[in-house]
C-alpha positions in Angstrom: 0.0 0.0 0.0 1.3 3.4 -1.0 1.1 6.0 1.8 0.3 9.1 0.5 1.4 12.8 2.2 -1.1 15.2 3.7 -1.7 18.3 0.9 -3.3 21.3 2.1 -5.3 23.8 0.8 -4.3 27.2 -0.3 -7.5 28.1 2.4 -6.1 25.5 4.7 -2.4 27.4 4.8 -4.0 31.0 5.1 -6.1 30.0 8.0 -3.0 28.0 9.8 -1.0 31.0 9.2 -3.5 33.7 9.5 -2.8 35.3 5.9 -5.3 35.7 2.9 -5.5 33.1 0.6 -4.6 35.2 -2.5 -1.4 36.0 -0.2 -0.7 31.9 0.1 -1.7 31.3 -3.1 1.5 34.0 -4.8 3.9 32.8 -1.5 3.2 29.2 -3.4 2.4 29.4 -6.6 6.2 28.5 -7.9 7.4 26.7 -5.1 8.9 23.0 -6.5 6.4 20.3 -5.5 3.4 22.4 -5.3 0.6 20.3 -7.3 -0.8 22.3 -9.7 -4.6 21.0 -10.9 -6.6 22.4 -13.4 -5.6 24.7 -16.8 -3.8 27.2 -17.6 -4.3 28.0 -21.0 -7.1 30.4 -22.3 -7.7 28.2 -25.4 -10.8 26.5 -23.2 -13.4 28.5 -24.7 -12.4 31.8 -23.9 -12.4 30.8 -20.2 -9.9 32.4 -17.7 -6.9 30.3 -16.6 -8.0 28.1 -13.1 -5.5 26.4 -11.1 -6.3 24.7 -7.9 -2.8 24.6 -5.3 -2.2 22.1 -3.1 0.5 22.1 -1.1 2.0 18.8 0.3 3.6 18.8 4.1 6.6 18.2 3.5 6.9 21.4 1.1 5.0 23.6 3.5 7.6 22.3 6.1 10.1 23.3 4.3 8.8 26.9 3.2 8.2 27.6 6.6 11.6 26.7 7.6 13.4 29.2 5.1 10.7 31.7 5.6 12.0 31.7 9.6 15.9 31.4 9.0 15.2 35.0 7.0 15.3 33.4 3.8 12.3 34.8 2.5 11.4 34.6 -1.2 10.3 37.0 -3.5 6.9 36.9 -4.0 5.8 37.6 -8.0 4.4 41.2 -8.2 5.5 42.5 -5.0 8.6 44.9 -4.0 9.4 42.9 -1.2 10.1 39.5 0.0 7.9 37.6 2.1 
């Protein structure tokens, strides 16, 4: 039997950590491991590009870790790191 790791929700992180989820959802949406599920293209009819994040345990262990030790990233369309 494969074991699977715990993923959390973009909502899940932002209420753990007391942030919005559009905050969470930039903080993670390049971060290696991070499943991405849905589609990004706008070919689907015209439709905007939807991506559902979830963000494995081990990954959010690790974020949190470097986020900490002062190692905070650069967060896509902000002047400061996170």
């Amino acid at each position: 039997m494969i074991e699977l790791e715990r993923h959390y929700s973009v909502h899940e992180v932002a209420e753990m950590w007391g942030l919005s989820a559009e905050k969470v959802r930039k903080m993670f949406q390049d971060v290696p491991g991070v499943l991405k599920i849905g589609f990004t293209s706008t070919s689907k009819k015209g439709r905007k590009p939807y991506v559902t994040l979830r963000i494995p345990a081990s990954v959010l262990a690790r974020f949190h870790q470097d986020w900490s030790a002062g190692l905070g990233l650069k967060i896509q369309g902000s002047r400061r790191a996170v």
